[in-house]
Every structure is written in structure tokens, then in C-alpha cells.
N, C-alpha and C positions, 0 to 999 in steps of 0.2 A: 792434561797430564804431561807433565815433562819426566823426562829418562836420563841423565848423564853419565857420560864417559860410557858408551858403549861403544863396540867393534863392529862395525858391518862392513858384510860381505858380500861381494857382487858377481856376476856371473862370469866366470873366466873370459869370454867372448868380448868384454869391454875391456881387459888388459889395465883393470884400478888395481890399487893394492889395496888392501885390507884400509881401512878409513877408523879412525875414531873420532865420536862426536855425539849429538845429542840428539833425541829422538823427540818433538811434539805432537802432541797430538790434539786436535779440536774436537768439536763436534758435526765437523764434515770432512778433515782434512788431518793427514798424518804427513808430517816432512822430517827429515835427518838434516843434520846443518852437522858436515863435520866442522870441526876445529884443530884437531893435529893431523897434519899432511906428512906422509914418511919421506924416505928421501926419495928423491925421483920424480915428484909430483913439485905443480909451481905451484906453492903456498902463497907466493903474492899475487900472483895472478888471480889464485881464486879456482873455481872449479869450471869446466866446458860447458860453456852452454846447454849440451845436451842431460850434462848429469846433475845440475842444478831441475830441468824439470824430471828426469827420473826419480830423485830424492822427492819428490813431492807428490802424495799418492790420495788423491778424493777417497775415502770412506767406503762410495762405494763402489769402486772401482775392486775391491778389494776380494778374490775367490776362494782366498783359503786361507788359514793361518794355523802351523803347525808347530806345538812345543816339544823340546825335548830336552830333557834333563838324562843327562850322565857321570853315575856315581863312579868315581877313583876309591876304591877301597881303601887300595896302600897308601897314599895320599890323605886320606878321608878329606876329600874336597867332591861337590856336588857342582858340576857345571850346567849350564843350563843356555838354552838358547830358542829365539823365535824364526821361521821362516815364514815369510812374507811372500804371497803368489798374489799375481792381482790379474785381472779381467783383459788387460791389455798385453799380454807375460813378460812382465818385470818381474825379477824378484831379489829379495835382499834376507841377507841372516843375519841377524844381531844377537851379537853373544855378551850373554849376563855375568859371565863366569862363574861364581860365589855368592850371586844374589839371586838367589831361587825364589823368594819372597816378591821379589820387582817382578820379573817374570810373569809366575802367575796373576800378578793383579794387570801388568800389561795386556797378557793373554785375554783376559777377563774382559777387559775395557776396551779392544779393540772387535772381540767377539761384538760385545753386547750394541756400539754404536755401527759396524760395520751391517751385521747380520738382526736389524730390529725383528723382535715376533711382534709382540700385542704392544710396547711400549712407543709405536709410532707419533702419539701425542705430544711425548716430551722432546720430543725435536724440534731445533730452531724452528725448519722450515711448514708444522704443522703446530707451533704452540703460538707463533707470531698470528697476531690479528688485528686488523686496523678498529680504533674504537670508535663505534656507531655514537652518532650524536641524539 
């Protein structure tokens, strides 16, 4: 699953600005790679050390994920966003805006590989098998 041009957001405590960029996802591993840097940040430089492995979050490291969508009336615009808690407490909000549709299937797909019930077979790490001769 890929995501583009989303906004995330990080905990005041690390002093980023708001980041845009893209969101991938596997089937063990969810990362953000921004690509537009605001001003104040070194775009050629590239990102610290430290927040290139924050942006990188294993599956299942992962303890919650919370949607929330917020209608503007007077506006009639539907914005919508995901919060990300993970096991180690990071966490990140990436905002959909006007794509309510992306959202939920994000929601969906990060749910369903994060949090397996009975479908632990169709994972790499339990569908892999060496073949018997």
C-alpha cells in the first residue's frame, strides 16, 4: 500500500514541523519518507539520523490506531485523519484531508496486518516454507 502527499505530524517534544510526504506500507513494516521539507528544515541534508528510524515502524510494534474524521459543515468538507501509537511510544498523525475513502482502507489495512486474528497463515513469515524433496 502506498499513500501520497500526506501531512504528518509529530510530537511537539521533537521540535519538526509538520512534514509532507508518503506513507508505505508492507507486510511487516509501515515507513513515511517525507519529500517536501518547510522552510527551516535542511532539505539537502536529508532527515537526522534519529527521525529517519522513527519514521520506520515494524507492524508489530504497532498498539493502536485511531481514525477520526471531522465534518465542516459550512465548508461541506470532510477531513479526516489517522493516529499512530506504537509499543515503543512514538507516535504520528497523518492527515487525509478530503480523502475519507484513502483513510478508511488505510485504517483497514494497517488494522488487519498490525492486529492478525485467525488469518496468521497468510503472512510472509508463516506462508514461507522450504520445499521437501
Amino acid at each position: 500500500m502506498r499513500l501520497n502527499k500526506l501531512k504528518c505530524e509529530l510530537p511537539a517534544q521533537l521540535r519538526v514541523p509538520v512534514l509532507e510526504g508518503d506513507v508505505i506500507m508492507t507486510n511487516y513494516k509501515l515507513v513515511f519518507k517525507p519529500s517536501i521539507f518547510p522552510e527551516g528544515t535542511p532539505s539537502s541534508k536529508g532527515l537526522p539520523p534519529f527521525l529517519e528510524d522513527y519514521f520506520s515502524v515494524p507492524l508489530c510494534y504497532i498498539h493502536k490506531v485511531d481514525k477520526k474524521v471531522i465534518e465542516k459543515k459550512k465548508e461541506n468538507v470532510k477531513l479526516s485523519s489517522l493516529e499512530l501509537f506504537t509499543k515503543d511510544y512514538r507516535f504520528m498523525k497523518f492527515d487525509f484531508e478530503s480523502r475519507v475513502d484513502e483513510c478508511n482502507n488505510a485504517h483497514l489495512r494497517i488494522n488487519f496486518f498490525s492486529f492478525p486474528e485467525s488469518e496468521m497463515q497468510d503472512i510472509f513469515a508463516f506462508k514461507f516454507t522450504l520445499p521437501l524433496p
